[in-house]
PyMOL Python script that loads the backbone (N, CA, C, O; Angstrom):
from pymol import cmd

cmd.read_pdbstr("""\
ATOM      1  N   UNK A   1     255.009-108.841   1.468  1.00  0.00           N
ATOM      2  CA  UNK A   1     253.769-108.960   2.216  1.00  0.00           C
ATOM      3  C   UNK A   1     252.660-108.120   1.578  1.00  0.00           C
ATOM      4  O   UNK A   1     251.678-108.745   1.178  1.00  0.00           O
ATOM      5  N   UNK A   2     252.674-107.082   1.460  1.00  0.00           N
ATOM      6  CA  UNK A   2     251.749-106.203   0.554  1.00  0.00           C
ATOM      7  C   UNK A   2     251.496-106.866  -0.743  1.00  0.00           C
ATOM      8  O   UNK A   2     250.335-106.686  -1.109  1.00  0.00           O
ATOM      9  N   UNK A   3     252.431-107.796  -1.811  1.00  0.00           N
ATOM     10  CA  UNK A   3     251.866-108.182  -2.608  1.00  0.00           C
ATOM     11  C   UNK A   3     250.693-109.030  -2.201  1.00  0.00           C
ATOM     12  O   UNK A   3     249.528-109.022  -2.599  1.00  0.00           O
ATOM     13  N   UNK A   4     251.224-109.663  -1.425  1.00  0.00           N
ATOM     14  CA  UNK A   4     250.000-110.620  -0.860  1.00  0.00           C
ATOM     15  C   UNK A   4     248.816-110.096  -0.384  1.00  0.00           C
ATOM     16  O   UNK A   4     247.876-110.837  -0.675  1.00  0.00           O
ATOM     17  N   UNK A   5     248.518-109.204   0.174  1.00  0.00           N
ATOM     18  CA  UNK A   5     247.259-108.495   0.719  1.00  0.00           C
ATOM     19  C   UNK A   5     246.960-107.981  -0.648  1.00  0.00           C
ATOM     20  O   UNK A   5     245.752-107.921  -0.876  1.00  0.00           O
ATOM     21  N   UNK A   6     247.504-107.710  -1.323  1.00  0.00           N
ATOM     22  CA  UNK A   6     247.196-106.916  -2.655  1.00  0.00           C
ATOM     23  C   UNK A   6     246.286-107.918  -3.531  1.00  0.00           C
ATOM     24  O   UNK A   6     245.276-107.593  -4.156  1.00  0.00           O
ATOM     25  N   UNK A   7     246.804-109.088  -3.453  1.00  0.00           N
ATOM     26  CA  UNK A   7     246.050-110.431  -4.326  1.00  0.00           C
ATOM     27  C   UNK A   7     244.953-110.776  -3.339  1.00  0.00           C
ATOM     28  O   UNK A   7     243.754-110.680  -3.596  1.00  0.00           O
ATOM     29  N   UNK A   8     245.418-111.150  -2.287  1.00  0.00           N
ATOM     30  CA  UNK A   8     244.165-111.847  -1.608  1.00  0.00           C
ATOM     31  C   UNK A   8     242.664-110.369  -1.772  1.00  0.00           C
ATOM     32  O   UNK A   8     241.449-110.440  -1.959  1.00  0.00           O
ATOM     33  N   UNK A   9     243.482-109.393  -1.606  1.00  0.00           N
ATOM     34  CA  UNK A   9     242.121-107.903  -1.500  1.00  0.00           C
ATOM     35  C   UNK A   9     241.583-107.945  -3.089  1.00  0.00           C
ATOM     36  O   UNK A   9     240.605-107.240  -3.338  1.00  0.00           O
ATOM     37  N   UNK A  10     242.144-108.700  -4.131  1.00  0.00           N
ATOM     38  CA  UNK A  10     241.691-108.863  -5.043  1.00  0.00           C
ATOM     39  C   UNK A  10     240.582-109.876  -5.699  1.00  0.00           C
ATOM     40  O   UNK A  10     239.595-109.585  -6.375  1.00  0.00           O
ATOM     41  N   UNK A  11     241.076-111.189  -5.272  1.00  0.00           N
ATOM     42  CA  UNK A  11     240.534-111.970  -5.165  1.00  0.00           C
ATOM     43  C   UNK A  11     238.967-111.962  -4.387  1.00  0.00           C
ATOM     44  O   UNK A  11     238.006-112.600  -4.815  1.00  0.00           O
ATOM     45  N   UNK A  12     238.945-110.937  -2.934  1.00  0.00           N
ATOM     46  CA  UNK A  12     237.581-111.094  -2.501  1.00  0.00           C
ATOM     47  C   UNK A  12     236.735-110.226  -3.497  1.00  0.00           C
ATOM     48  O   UNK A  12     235.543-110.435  -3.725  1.00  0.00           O
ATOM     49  N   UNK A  13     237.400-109.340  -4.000  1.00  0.00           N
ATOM     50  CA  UNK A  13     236.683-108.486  -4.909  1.00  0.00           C
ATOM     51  C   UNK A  13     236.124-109.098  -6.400  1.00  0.00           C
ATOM     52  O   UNK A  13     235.299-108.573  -7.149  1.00  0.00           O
ATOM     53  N   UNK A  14     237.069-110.769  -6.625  1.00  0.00           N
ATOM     54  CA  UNK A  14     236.508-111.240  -7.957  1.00  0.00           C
ATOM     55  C   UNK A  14     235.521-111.980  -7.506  1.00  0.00           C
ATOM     56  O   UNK A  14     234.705-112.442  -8.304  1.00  0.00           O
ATOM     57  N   UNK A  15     235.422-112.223  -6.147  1.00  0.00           N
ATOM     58  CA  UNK A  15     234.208-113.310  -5.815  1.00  0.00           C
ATOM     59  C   UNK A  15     233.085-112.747  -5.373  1.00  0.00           C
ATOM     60  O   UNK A  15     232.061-113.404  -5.184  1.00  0.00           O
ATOM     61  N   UNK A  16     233.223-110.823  -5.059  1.00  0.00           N
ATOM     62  CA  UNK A  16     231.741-110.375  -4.673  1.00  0.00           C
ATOM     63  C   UNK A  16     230.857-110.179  -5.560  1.00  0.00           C
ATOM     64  O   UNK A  16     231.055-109.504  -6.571  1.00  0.00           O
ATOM     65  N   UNK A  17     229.756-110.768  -5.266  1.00  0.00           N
ATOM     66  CA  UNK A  17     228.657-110.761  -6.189  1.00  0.00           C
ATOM     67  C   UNK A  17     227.249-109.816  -5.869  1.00  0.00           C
ATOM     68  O   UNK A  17     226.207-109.742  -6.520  1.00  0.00           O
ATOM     69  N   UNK A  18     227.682-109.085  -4.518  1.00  0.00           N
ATOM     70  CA  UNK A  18     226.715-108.356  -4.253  1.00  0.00           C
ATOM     71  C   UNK A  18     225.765-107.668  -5.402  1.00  0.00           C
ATOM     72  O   UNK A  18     224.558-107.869  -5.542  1.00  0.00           O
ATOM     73  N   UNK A  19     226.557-106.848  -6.151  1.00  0.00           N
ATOM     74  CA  UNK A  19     225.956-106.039  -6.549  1.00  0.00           C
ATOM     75  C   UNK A  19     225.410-106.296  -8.683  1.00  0.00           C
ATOM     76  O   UNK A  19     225.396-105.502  -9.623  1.00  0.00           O
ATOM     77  N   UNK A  20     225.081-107.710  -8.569  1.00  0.00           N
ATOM     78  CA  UNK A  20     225.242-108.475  -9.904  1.00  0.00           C
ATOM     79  C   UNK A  20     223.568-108.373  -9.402  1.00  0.00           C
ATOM     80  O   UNK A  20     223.238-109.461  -9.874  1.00  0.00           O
ATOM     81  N   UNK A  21     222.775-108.043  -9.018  1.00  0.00           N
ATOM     82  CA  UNK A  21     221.481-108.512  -9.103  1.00  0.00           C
ATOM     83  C   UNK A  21     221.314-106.740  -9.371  1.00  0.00           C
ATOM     84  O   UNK A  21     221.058-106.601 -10.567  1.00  0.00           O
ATOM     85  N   UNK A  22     221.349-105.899  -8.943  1.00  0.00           N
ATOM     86  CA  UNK A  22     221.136-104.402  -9.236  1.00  0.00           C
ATOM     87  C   UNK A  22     221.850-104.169 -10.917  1.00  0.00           C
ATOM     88  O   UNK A  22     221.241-103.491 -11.745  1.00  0.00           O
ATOM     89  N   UNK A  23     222.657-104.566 -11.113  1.00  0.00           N
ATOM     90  CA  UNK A  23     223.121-104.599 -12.670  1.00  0.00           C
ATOM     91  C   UNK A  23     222.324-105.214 -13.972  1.00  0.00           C
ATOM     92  O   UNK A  23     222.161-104.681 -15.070  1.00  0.00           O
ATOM     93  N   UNK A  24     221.913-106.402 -13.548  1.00  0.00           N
ATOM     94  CA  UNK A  24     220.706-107.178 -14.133  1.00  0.00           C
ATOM     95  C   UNK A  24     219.448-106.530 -14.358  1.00  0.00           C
ATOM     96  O   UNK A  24     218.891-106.722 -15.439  1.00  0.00           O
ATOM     97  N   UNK A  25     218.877-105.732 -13.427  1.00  0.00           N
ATOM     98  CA  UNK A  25     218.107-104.812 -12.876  1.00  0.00           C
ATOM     99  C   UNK A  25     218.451-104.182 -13.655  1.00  0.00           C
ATOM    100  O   UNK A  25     218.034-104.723 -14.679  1.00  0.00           O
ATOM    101  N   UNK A  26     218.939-103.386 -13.899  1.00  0.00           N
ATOM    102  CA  UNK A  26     219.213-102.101 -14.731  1.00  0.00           C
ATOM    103  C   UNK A  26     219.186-102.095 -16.240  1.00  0.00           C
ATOM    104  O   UNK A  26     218.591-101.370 -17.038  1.00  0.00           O
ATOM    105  N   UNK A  27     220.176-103.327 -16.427  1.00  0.00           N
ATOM    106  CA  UNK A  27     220.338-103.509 -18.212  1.00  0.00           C
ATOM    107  C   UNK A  27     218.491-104.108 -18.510  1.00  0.00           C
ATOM    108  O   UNK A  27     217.930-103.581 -19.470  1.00  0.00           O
ATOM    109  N   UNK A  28     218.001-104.739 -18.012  1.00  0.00           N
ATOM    110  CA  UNK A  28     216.449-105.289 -18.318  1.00  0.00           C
ATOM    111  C   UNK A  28     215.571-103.790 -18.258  1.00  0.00           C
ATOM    112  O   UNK A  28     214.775-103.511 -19.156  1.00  0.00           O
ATOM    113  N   UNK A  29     215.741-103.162 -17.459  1.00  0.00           N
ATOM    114  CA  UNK A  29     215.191-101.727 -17.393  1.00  0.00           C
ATOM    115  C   UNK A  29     215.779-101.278 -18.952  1.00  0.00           C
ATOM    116  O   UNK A  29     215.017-101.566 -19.874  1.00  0.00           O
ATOM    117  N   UNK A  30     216.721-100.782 -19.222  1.00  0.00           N
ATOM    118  CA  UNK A  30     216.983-100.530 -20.751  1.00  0.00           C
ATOM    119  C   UNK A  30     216.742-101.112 -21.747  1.00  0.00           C
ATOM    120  O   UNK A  30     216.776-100.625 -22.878  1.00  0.00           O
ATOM    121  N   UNK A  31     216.405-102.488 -21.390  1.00  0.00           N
ATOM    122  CA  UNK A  31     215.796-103.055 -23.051  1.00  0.00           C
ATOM    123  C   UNK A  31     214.812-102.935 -23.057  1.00  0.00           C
ATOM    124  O   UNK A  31     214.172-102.663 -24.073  1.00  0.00           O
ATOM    125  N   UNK A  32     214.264-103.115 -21.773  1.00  0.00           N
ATOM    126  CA  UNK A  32     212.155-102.539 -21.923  1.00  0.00           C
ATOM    127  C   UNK A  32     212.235-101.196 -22.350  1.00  0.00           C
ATOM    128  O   UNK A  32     211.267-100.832 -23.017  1.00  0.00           O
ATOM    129  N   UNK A  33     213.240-100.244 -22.126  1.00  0.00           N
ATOM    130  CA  UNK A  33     212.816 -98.865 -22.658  1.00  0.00           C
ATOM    131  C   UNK A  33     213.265 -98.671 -23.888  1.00  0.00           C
ATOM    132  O   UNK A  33     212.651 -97.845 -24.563  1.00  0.00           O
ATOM    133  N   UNK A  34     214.132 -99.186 -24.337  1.00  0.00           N
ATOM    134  CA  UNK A  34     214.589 -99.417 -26.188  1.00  0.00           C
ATOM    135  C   UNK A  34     213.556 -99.763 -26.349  1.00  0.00           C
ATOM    136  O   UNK A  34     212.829 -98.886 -26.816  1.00  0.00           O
ATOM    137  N   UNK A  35     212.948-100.999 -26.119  1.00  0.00           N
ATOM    138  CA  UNK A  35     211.775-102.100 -27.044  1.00  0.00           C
ATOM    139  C   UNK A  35     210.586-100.659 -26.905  1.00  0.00           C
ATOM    140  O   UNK A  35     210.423-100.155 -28.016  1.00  0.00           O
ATOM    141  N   UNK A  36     209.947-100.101 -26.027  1.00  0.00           N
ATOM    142  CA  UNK A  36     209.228 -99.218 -25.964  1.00  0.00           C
ATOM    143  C   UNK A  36     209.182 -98.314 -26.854  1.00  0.00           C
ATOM    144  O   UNK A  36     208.158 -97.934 -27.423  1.00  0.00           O
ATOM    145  N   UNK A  37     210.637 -97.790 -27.085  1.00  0.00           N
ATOM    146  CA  UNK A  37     211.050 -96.774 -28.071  1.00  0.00           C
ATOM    147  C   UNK A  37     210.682 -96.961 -29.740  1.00  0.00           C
ATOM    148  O   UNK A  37     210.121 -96.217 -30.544  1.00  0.00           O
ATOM    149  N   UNK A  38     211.202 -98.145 -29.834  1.00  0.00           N
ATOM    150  CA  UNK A  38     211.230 -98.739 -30.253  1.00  0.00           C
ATOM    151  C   UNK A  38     209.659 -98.795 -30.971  1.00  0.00           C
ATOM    152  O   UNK A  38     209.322 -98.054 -31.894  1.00  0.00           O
ATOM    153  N   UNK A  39     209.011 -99.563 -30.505  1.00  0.00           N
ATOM    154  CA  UNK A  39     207.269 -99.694 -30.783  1.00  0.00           C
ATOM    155  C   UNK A  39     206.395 -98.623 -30.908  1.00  0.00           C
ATOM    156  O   UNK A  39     205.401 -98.547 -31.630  1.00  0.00           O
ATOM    157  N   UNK A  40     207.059 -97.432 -29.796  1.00  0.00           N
ATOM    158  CA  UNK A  40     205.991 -96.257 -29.456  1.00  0.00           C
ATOM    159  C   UNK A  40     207.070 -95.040 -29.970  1.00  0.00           C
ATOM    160  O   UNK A  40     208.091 -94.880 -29.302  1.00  0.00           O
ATOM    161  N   UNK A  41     206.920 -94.505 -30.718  1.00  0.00           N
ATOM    162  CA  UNK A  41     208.293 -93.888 -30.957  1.00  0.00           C
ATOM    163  C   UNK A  41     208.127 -92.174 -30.660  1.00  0.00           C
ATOM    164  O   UNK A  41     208.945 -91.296 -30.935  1.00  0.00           O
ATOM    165  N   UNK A  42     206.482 -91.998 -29.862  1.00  0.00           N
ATOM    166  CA  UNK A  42     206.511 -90.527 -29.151  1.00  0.00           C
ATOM    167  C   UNK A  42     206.899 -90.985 -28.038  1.00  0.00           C
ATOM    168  O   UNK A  42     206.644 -90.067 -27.260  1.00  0.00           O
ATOM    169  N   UNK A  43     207.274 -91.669 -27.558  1.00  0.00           N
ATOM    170  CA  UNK A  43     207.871 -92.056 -26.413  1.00  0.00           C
ATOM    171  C   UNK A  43     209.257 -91.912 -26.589  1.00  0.00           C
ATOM    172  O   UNK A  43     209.607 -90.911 -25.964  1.00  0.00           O
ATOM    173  N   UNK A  44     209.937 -92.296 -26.991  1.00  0.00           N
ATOM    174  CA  UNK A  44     211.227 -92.221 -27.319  1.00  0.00           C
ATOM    175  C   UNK A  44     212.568 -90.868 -27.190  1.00  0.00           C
ATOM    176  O   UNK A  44     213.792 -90.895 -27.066  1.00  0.00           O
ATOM    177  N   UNK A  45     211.252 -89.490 -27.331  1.00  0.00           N
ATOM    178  CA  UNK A  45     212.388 -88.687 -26.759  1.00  0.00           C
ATOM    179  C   UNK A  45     212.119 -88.404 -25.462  1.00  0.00           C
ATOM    180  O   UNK A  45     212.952 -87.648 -24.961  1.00  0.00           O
ATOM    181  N   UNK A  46     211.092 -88.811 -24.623  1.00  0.00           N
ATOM    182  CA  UNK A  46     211.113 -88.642 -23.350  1.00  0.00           C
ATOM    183  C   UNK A  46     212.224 -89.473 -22.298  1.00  0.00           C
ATOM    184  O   UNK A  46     212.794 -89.130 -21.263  1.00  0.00           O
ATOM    185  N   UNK A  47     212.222 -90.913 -23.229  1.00  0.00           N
ATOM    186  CA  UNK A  47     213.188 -91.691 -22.694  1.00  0.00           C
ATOM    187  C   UNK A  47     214.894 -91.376 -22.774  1.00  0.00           C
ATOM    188  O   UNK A  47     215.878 -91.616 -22.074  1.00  0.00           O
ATOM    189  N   UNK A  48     214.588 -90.665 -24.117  1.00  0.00           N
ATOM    190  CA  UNK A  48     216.194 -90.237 -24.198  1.00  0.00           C
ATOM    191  C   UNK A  48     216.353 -88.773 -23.031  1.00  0.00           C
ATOM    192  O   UNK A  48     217.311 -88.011 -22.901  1.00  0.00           O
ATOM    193  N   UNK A  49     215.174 -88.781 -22.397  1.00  0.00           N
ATOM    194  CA  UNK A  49     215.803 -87.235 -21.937  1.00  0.00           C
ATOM    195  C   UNK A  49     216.029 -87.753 -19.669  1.00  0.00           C
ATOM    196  O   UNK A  49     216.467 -87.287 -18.617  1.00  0.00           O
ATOM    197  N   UNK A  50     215.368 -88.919 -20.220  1.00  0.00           N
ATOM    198  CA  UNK A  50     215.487 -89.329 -19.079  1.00  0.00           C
ATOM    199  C   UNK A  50     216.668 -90.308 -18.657  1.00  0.00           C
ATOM    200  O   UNK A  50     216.812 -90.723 -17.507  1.00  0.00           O
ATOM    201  N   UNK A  51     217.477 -90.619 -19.705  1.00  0.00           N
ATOM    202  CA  UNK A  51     218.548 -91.766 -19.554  1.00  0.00           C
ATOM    203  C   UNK A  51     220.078 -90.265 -19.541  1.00  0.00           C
ATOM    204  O   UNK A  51     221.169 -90.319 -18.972  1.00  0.00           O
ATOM    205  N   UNK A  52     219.449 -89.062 -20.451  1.00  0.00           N
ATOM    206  CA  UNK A  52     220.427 -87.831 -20.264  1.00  0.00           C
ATOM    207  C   UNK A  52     220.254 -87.097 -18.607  1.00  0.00           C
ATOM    208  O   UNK A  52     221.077 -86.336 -18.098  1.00  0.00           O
ATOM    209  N   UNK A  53     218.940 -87.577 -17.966  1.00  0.00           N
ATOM    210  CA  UNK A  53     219.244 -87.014 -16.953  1.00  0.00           C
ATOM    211  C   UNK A  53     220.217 -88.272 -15.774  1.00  0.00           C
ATOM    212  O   UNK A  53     221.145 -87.883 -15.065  1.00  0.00           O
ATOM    213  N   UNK A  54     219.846 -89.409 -15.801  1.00  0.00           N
ATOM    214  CA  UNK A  54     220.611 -90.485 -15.094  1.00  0.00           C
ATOM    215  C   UNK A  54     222.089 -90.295 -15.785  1.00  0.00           C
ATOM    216  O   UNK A  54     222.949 -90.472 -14.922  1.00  0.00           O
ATOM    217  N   UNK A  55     222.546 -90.051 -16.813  1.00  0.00           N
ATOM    218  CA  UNK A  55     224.067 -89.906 -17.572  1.00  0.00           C
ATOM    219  C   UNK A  55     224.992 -89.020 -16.655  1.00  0.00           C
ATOM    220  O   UNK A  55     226.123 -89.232 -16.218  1.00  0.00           O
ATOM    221  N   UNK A  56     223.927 -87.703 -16.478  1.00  0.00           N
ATOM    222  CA  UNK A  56     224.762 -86.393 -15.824  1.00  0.00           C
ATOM    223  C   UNK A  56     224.881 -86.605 -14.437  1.00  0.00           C
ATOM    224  O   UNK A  56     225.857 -86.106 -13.876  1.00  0.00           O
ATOM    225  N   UNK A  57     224.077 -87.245 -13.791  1.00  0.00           N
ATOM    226  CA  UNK A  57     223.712 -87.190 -12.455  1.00  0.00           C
ATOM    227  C   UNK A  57     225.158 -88.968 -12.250  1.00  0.00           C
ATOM    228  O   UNK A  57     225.947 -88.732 -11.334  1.00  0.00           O
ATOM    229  N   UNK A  58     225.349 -89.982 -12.742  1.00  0.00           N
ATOM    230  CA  UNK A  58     226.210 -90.750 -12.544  1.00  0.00           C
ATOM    231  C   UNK A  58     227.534 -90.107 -12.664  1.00  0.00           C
ATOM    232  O   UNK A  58     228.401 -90.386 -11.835  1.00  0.00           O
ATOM    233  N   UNK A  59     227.885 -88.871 -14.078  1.00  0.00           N
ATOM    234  CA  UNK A  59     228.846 -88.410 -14.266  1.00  0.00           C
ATOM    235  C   UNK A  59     229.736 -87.892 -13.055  1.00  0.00           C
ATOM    236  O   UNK A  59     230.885 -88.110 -12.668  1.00  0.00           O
ATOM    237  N   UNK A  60     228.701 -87.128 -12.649  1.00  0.00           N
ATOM    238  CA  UNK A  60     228.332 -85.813 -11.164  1.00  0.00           C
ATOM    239  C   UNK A  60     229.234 -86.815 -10.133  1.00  0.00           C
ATOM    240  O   UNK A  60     230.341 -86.535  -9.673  1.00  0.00           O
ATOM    241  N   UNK A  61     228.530 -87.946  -9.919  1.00  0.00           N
ATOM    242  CA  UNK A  61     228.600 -88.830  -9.091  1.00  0.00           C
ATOM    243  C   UNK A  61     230.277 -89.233  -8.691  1.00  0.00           C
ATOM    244  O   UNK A  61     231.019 -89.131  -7.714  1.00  0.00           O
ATOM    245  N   UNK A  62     230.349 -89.804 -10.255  1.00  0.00           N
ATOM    246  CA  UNK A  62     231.773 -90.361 -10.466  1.00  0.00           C
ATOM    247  C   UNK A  62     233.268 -89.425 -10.040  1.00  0.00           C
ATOM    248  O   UNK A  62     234.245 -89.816  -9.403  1.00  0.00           O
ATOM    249  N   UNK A  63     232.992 -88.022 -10.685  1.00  0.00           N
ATOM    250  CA  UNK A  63     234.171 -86.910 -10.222  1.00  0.00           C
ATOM    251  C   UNK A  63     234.132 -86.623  -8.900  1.00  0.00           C
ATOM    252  O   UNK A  63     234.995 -85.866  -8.456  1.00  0.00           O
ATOM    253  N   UNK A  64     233.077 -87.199  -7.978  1.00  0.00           N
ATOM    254  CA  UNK A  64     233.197 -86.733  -6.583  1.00  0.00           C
ATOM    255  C   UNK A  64     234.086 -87.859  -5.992  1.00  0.00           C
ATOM    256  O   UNK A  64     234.326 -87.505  -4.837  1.00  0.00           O
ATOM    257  N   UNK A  65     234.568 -88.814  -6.190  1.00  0.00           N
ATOM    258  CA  UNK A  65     235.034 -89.596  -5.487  1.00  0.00           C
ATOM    259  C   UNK A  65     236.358 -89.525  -6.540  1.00  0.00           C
ATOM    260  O   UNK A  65     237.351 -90.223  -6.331  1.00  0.00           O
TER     261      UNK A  65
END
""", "prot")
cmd.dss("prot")
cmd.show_as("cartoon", "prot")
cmd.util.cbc("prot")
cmd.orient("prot")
């Protein structure tokens, strides 16, 4: 019986799509700031200091759970 709850609890998890529009969101946010970098290149270490502060703060995030 547990295998079965185990697959079916899997299965709802291959079909949620909630969170596929915030991911999209995000990677398009990083190629506008590469391409930026990219073009404007005094820009470029501000961006790297700002993708090092989102890095530590997800890291942070991740060991709490």
């Amino acid at each position: 019986m547990a295998l079965m709850t185990n697959l079916v609890l899997k299965l709802k998890v291959w079909k949620d799509t909630r969170g596929q529009d915030l991911i999209e969101y995000a990677l398009m946010a990083g190629f506008v700031a590469v391409a930026a970098g990219a073009v404007m290149p005094g820009v470029a270490s501000s961006i790297s200091t700002i993708f090092s502060k989102i890095s530590s703060v997800m890291s942070v995030a991740a060991s709490q759970s």
